[in-house]
Steps between C-alpha positions, in 0.01 A plus 500: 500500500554136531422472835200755443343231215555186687309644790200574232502146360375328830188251386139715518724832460360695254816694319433829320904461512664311231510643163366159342281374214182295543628113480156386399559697198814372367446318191596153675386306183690716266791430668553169470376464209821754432722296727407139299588694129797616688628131610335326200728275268678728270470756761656424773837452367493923522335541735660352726874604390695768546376868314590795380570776793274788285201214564264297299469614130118450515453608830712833399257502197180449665598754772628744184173449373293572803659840548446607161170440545492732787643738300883499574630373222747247595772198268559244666889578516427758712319291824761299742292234663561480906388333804230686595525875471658532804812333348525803231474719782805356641688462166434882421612572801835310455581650169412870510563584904839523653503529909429889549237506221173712525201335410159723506219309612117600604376518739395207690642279265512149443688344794683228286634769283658710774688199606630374174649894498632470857650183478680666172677759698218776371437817708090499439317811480158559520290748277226685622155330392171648528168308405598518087819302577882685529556867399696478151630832591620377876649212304722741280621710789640208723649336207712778489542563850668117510547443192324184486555183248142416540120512553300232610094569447175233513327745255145342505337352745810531728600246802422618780296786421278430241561826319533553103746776354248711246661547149631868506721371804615226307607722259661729699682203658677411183565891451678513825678126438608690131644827681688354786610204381381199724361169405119421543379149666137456466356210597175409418335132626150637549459717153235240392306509780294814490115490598399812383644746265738527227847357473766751482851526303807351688803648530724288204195563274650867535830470504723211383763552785251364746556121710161359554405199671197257565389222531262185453401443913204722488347402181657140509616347817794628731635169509617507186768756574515610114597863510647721266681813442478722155825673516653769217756408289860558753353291763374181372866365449598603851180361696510157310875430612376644848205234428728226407703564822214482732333182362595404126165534381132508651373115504376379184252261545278808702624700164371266262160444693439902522573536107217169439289669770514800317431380210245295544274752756286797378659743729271754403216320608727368847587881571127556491389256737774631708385833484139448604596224777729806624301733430187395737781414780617900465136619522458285777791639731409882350166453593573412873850587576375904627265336766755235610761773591522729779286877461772739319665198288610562129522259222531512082304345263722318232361430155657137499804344658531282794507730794334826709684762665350633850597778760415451881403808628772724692662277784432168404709234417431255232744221703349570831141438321603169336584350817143562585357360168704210490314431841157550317692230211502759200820663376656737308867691418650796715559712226859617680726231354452649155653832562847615390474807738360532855226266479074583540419331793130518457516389146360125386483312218170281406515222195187354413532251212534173706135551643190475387247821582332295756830418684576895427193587670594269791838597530409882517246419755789346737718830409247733647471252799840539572523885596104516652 
């Protein structure tokens, strides 16, 4: 995948492939306005010290807060703050898998996630997914089958397919977590973007014995790395020692800056603008993407999120087709890295929040060049 993305970031490329937000839309003076009351005098003597391992106490608040909001109601005892989500990943993985674990995943999945379970020892297993997202009842049977420790889902607006879980799965999820006895992981960094529609419950609004992660990098900036995990009662003592083993604590000047940031912005209001900017870009790529792929090609049509799902026809290969774009300088991601089980060649993944519709409209333009 490395190797994939540093081919797509050649100048005058345009990349459907990275999963990343619009830069121009950071909120560049927000942030240091955050970073000066961070390092100002009377300030800076914290912020710049050693912290607490569990995180900020107004960052944990603010990020308490937020979630309550969206209607998981949330203390601020309950939230570990780590490096990114991609660190909780990792930590959850070092305190609930031993090597020989099952973990249940969909189906692509996210391809970070599959190797924070690998690199644990983890046997991962993939559940059959159909355009709704996994089969609850699928889920039940091959927890049982290998008795697994625990199930991994994006459950809205999932990386890389784009596809939302509706409700009554969700529900019957957390029936079949109840009855057999595994731990769910749901992890949700792109619940707040959603262009059309209504939200949807998550899976801890449902049931308390639910880890759930996110993040601030889509509604934020990545480069904050301020992730966080809300975790039930038995594991919040066992992933902050497995946090204070891996780094001591996240860094607390970036801490202090989110919880001003916070603070300060009308996220409401920032989520918006988001939302419409992203919005347009979706439309954009929806609007074009069937003429831009060859006769017989499939593709969904998410209701928010980052990314698009698509299906060569029979016989094609999504690498083999790259190769070509990349000579017509637009990209995009193979969809075969993400699979747990014998991969979909002639499956690709398209993000389209870095580009504006007219660069869209160009870069879906080169696609159809490159198979004509």
């Amino acid at each position: 995948m490395r190797e994939i993305l540093a081919l797509t970031e050649r100048p005058g490329v345009i990349s459907f492939a990275g999963g990343l937000p619009a830069p121009e839309l950071f909120d560049a003076a927000g942030m240091r306005v955050a970073y000066a009351e961070a390092l100002a005098e009377g300030v800076a003597d914290r912020s710049l010290q050693y912290s607490t391992t569990e995180g900020d106490p107004a960052l944990r608040a603010a990020i308490a807060d937020r979630l309550t909001v969206r209607g998981l109601p949330t203390h601020a005892e309950e939230l570990l703050v780590t490096s990114g989500s991609q660190q909780a990943l990792t930590l959850i993985a070092t305190v609930l898998l031993e090597p020989g674990d099952t973990v249940l995943v969909e189906e692509p999945s996210y391809l970070a996630a599959l190797q924070a379970f690998r690199l644990a020892g983890a046997a991962v297993v993939p559940v059959p997914c159909d355009d709704d997202g996994l089969d609850p009842e699928a889920a039940a049977t091959l927890a049982e089958r290998h008795r697994a420790r625990l199930l991994y889902t994006i459950l809205t607006f999932q990386n890389p397919s784009g596809r939302t879980l509706p409700t009554e799965r969700r529900e019957a999820l957390v029936a079949a977590a109840q009855r057999t006895g595994f731990w769910l992981l749901e992890d949700d960094p792109y619940g707040e973007l959603r262009y059309r529609g209504d939200g949807l419950p998550t899976l801890a609004a449902l049931d308390a014995q639910v880890l759930s992660l996110s993040t601030l990098s889509k509604i934020a900036a990545p480069g904050l790395r301020i992730g966080w995990v809300r975790a039930p009662a038995p594991l919040r003592r066992p992933l902050a020692i497995a946090k204070q083993a891996a780094d001591l604590h996240s860094s607390t000047v970036d801490q202090v800056a989110a919880a001003r940031w916070l603070e300060a912005v009308d996220l409401d209001r920032r989520v918006g603008d988001l939302r419409r900017a992203y919005g347009a870009r979706l439309d954009a790529l929806l609007g074009g993407l069937a003429a831009s792929l060859p006769p017989g090609s499939e593709h969904n049509q998410p209701d928010g999120g980052m990314f698009v799902w698509a299906r060569l026809p029979d016989g094609w290969d999504a690498a083999a087709l790259l190769e070509s774009a990349l000579d017509h300088d637009v990209a995009f991601v193979p969809g075969y890295p993400f699979f747990a089980g014998p991969p979909d060649i002639a499956t690709l993944r398209l993000s389209f929040t870095a580009h504006s519709p007219a660069e869209i409209s160009e870069g879906l333009q080169r696609l159809r060049g490159a198979w004509t």
